[in-house]
matplotlib code that plots the C-alpha trace (Angstrom):
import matplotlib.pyplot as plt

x = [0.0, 0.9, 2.8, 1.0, -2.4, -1.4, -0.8, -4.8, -6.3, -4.8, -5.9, -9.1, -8.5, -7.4, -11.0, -13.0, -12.4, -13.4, -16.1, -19.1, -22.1, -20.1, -19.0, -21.2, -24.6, -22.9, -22.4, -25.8, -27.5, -31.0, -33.2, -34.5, -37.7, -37.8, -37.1, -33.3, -31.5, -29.1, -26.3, -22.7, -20.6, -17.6, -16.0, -18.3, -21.2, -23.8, -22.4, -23.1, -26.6, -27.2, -26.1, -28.4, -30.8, -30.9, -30.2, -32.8, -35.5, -38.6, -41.2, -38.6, -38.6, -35.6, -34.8, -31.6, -29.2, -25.8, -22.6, -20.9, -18.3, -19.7, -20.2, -20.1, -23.9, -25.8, -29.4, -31.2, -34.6, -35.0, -31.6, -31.2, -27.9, -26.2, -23.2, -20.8, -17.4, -14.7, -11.2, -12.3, -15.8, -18.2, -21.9, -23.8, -21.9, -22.6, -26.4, -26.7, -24.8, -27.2, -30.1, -28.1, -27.7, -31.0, -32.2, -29.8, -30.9, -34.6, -33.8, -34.9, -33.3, -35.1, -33.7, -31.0, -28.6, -26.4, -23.1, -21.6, -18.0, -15.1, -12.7, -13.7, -15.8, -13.7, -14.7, -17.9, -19.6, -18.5, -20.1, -18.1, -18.1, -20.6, -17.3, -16.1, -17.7, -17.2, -14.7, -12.5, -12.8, -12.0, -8.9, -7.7, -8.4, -6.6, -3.4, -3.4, -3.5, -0.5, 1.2, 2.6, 0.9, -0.4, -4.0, -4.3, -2.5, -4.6, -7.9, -7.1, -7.5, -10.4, -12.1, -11.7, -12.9, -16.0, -19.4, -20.1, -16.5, -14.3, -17.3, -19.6, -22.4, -22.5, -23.3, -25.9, -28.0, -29.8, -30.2, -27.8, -25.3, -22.8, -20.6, -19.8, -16.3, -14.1, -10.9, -8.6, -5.8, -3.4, -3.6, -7.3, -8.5, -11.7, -10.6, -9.2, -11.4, -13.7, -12.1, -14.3, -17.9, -18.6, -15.6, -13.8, -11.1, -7.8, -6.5, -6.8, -7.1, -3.6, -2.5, -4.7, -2.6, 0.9, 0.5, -0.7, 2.6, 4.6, 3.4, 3.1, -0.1, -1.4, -5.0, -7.3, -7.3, -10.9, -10.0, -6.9, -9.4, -11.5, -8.7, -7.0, -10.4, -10.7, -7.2, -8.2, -11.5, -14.2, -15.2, -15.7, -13.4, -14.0, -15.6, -12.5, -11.4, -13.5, -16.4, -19.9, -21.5, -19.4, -20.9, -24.1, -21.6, -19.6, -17.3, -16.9, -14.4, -15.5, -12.7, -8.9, -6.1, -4.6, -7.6, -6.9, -3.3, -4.4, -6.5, -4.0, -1.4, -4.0, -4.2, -0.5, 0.1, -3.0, -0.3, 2.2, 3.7, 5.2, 3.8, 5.5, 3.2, 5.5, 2.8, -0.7, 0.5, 3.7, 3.6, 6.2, 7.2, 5.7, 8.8, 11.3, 9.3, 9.9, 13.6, 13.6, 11.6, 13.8, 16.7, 14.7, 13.6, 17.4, 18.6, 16.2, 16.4, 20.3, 21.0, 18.3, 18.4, 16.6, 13.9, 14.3, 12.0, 10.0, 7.8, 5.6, 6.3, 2.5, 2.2, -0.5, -0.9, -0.9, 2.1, 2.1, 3.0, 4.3, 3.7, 5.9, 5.4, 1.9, 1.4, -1.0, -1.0, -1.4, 0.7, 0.4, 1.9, 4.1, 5.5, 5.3, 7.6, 9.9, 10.1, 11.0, 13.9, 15.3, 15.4, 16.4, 14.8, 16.4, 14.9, 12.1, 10.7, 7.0, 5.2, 1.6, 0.2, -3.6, -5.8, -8.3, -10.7, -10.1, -9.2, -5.8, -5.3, -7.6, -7.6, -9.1, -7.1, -6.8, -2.6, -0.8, 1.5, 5.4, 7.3, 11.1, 10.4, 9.0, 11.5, 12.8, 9.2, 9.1, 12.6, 11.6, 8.4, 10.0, 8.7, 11.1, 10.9, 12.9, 11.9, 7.9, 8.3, 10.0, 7.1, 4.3, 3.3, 3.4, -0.1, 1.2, 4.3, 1.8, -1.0, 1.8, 2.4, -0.7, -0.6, -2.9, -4.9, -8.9, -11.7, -14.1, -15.1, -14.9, -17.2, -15.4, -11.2, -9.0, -6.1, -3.7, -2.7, 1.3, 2.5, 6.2, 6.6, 10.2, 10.3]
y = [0.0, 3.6, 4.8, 7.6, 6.1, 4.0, 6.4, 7.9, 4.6, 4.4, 7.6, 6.5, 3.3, 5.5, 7.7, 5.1, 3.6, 6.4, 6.8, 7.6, 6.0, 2.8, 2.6, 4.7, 2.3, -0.4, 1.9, 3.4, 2.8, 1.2, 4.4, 5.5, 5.6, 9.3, 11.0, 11.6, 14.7, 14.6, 17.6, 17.9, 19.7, 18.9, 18.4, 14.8, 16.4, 15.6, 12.4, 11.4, 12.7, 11.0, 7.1, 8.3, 9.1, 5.9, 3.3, 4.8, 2.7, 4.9, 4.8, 6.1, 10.1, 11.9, 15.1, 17.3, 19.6, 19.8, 22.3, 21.3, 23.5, 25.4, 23.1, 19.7, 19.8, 17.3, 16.3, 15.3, 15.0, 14.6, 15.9, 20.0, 20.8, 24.5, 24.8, 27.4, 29.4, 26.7, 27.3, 30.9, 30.9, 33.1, 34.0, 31.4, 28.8, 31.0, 30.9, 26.9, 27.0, 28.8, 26.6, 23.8, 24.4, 25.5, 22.7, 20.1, 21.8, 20.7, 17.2, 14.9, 11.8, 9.4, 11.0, 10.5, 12.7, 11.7, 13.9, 13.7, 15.0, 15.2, 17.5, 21.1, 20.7, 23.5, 26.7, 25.2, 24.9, 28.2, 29.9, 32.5, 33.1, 35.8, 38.4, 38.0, 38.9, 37.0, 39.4, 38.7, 35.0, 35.3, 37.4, 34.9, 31.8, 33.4, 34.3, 30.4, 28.9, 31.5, 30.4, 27.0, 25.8, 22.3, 21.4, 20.1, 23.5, 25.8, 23.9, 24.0, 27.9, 27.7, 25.9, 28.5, 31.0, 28.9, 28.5, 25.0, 23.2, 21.6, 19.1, 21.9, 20.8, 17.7, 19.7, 21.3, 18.3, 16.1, 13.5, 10.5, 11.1, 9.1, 11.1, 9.4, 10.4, 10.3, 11.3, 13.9, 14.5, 12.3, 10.0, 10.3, 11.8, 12.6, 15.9, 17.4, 16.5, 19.4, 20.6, 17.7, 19.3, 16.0, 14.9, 16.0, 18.9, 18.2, 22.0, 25.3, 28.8, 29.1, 26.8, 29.0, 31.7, 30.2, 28.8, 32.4, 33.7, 30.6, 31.0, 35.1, 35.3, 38.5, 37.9, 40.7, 42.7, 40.7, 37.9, 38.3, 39.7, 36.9, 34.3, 36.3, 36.4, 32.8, 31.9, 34.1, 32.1, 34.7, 32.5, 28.5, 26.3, 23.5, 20.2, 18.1, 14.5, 12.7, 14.9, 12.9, 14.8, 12.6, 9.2, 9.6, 10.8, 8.4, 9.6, 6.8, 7.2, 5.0, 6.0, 7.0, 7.8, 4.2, 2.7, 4.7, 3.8, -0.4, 0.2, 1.9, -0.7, -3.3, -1.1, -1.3, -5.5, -6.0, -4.7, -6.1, -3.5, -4.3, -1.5, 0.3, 2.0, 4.3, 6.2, 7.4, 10.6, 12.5, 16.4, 19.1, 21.1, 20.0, 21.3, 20.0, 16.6, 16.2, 16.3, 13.3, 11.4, 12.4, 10.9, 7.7, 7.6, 7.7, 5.7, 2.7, 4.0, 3.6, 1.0, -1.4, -0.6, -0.6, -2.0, -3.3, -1.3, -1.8, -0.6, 2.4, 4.2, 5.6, 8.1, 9.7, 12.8, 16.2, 18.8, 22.3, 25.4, 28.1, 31.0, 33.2, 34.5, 35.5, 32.2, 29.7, 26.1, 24.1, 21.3, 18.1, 20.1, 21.8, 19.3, 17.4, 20.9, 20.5, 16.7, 17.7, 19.5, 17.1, 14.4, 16.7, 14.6, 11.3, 8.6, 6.0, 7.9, 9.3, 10.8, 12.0, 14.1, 14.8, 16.2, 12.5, 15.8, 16.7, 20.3, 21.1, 24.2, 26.2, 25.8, 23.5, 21.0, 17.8, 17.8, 16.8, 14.2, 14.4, 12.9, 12.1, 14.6, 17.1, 19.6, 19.6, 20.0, 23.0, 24.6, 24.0, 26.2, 29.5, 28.1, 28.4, 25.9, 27.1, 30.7, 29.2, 27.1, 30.2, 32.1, 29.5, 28.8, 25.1, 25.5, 27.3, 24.7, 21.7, 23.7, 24.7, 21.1, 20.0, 17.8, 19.0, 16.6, 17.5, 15.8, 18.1, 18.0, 14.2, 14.5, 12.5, 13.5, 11.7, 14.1, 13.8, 10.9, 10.7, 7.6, 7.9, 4.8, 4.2, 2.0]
z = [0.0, -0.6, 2.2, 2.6, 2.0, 4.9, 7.1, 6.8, 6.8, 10.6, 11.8, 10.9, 12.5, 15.5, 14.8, 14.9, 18.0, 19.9, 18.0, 20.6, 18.7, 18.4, 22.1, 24.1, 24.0, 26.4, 29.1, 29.1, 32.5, 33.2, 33.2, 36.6, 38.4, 38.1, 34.8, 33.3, 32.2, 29.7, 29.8, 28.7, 26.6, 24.5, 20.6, 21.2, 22.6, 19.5, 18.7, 22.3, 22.6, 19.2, 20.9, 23.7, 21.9, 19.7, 22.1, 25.2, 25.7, 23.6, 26.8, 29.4, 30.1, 28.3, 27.6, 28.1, 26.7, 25.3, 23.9, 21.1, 18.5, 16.3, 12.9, 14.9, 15.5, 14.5, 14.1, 17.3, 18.7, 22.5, 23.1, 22.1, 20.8, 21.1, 18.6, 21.0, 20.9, 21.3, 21.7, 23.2, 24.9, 24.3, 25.4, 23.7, 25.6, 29.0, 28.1, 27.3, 30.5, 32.6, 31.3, 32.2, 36.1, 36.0, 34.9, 37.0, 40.2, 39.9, 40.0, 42.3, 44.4, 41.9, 38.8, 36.7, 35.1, 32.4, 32.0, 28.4, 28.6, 26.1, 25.2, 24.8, 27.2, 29.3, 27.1, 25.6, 29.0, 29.8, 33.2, 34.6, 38.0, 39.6, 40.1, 36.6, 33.3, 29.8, 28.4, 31.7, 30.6, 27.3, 27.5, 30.3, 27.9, 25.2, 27.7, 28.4, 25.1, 23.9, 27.2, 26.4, 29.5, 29.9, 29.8, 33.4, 34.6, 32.1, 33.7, 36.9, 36.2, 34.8, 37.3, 39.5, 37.3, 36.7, 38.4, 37.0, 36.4, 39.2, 40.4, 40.9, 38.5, 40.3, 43.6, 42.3, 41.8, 44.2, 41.8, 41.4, 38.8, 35.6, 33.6, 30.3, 29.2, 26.4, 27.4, 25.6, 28.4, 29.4, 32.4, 31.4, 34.9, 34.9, 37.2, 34.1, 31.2, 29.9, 33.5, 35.2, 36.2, 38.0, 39.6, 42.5, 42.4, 43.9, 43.0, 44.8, 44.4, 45.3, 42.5, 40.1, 41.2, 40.9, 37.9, 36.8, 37.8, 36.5, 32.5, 33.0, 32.4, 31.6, 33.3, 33.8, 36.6, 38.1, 37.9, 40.0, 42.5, 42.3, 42.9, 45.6, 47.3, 47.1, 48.0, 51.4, 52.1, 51.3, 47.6, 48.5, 47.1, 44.7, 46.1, 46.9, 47.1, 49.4, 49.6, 50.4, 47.6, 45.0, 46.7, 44.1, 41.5, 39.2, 36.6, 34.0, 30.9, 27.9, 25.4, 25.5, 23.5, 24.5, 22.8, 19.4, 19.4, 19.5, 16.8, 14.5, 15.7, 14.4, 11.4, 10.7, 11.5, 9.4, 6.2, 7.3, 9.4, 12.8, 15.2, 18.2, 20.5, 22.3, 24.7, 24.6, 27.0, 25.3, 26.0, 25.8, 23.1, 19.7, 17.7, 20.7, 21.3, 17.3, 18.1, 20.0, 17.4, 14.6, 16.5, 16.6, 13.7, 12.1, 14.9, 13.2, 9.7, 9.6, 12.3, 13.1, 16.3, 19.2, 16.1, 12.5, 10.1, 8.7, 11.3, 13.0, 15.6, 16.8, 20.0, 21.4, 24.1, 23.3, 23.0, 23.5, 21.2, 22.8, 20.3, 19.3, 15.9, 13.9, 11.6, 11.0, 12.6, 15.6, 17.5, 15.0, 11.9, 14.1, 15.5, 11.6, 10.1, 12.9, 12.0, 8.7, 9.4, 11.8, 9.2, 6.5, 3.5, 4.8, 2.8, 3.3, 6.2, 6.7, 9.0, 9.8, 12.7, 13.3, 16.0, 16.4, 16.4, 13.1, 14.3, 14.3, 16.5, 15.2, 11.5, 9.2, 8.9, 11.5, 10.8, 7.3, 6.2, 5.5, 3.2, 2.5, -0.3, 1.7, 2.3, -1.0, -2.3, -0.6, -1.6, -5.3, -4.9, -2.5, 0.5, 3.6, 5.9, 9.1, 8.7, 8.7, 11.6, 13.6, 12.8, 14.3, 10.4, 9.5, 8.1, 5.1, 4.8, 4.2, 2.2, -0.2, -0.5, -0.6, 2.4, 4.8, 6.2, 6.1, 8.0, 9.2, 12.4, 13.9, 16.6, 18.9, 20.9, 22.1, 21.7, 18.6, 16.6, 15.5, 13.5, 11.6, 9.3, 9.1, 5.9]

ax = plt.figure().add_subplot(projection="3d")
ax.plot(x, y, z, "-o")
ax.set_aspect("equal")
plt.show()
């Protein structure tokens, strides 16, 4: 098989085994006496609602209401779907999230709800606390995702900016409660997915603030008030560890990055292609974490060692960008550019890198492929590599090639999807 084709048949591979309407259904509960609410909010909000939907027995109450991005919609009937501002929040995910703890807080002991969270889930179910408006939010989301920080530290921030993250939702209902999760972080704790709304918060005000001064955050001036006035007592902290409130409450993940990467290993052995799953949790660096790789990659190409090619070397987690310059481009064809350079056109090597939620950063694309031919590719046209990668723009490196990778929106995350098949 074309190397290349390859390459997209396992992402997918790695797709569609986080695909919600294929897994969710076996984890769906009995319904309850009383009636159930459906909420949640994420990149595989719709999908989710759909499987509900379909698989709930016809005759028991359902209703409910979830957040998705905008354009990953999707047509349902007993569950309402709000498309919302996603990676930035904005005021149409504040009002689905105002209906939403309204809602949860009229249920009763024999009721149900059923949480739906995934990745996004953090600016999508966007509630700001009392002390802090929406544009305060936004320009402290922005600060963090031009930070480098990594999600868990940029979520614990947001929890305590939030009136409805950090297991707060879930103490606002009565009723007994299951968050389904699909898991785009690694370690896939439920505390940092969609910055957990059901689960228990290990972090603290304090933490908020030091990891606020660690990245240099440039936070407005409220909501270093409101932190401050946290850190002193006078707001109440997230429900912690142990709380009773969490002995209703249980947060269930039904889909990881680990379970991608098996199904793109079985992708690659079914062609003949010894697999190498070398972690579902890398971070760091895109461009830096490529460096590493690179060195493997040549170590194997050259020597045979520490494995015989051919084979694929497939890694999951998510790496940061730290941005510096005004391009286009998120993490996967960053770290892909980067890649690039390291091998310097060395043969019989490939690569791809894609967002499983076909998003990569926030452009289009869900990452691109590279090439041994890449670079050289690029030269022949104008197109300078280093200088793009310097300025944050791999997008324009792979569009100029004509090997961007385009999905559309997935509907399901569990965090990018890196394979180099060393040939």
């Amino acid at each position: 098989m074309d190397p290349r084709a390859l390459l997209i048949e396992s992402f997918h591979a790695a797709v569609g085994a986080a695909d919600p309407r294929r897994i969710l259904p076996a984890h769906l509960p009995q319904p309850p006496q009383g009636k159930t609410l459906v909420v949640g909010a994420g990149k595989a909000a719709a999908s989710m609602a759909l499987a509900v939907e379909q698989y709930w027995p016809a005759a028991a109450p359902l209703d409910g209401l979830v957040i998705t991005r905008y354009r990953h919609g999707l047509l349902t009937n007993r569950i309402k779907v709000i498309e919302a501002g996603h990676p930035v929040p904005d005021e149409s995910g504040e009002k689905a999230a105002q209906e939403i703890l309204r809602r949860v807080k009229l249920l009763g002991p024999n009721d149900l709800l059923l949480t739906l969270v995934s990745g996004g889930g953090s600016s999508l179910l966007s509630l700001p606390a009392e002390d802090i408006g929406m544009d305060e939010l936004k320009a402290t989301t922005k600060e963090l995702l031009r930070c480098g920080a990594p999600i868990q530290d940029m979520n614990t921030v947001r929890k305590h900016l939030s009136a409805i993250h950090g297991g707060r939702l879930a103490a606002a209902c009565k009723a007994r409660v299951l968050a389904l999760i699909v898991s785009d972080v690694t370690g896939d704790d439920p505390t940092h997915i969609g910055s957990g709304p059901c689960a228990p918060d290990p972090g603290t005000y304090q933490d908020a603030l030091d990891i606020i001064a660690r990245y240099e955050v440039k936070a407005p001036a409220p909501v270093i008030t409101h932190l401050h006035r946290g850190r002193r007592g006078e707001i109440a902290e997230t429900p912690k560890p142990g709380d009773k409130l969490f002995n209703r409450v249980e947060n269930r993940v039904v889909a990881t990055a680990q379970g991608s990467l098996q199904a793109a290993a079985a992708c690659f052995r079914a062609n003949g292609i010894a697999p190498v799953v070398l972690g579902d949790s890398v971070t760091g660096e895109a461009s830096e974490v490529a460096k590493v790789y690179a060195a493997l990659a040549r170590q194997i190409r050259n020597h045979g060692e520490p494995f015989k090619p051919p084979l694929a070397l497939i890694s999951g987690g998510e790496c940061t960008v730290t941005v510096r310059g005004n391009g286009r481009g998120g993490r996967c064809s960053e770290f892909l550019l980067s890649l690039a350079l390291e091998l310097d056109g060395m043969r019989d090597i490939f690569a791809l890198a894609c967002d499983t939620d076909g998003i990569d950063g926030s452009e289009d694309n869900a990452g691109a492929v590279l090439a041994p031919d890449s670079l050289a590719r690029a030269a022949a046209v104008g197109v300078p590599a280093r200088k793009l990668l310097s300025n944050n723009d791999s997008y324009s490196f792979f569009e100029s090639l004509g090997d961007l990778v385009v999905t559309g929106p997935t509907r399901t995350n569990v965090n990018d999807y890196r394979v180099i098949l060393v040939l």
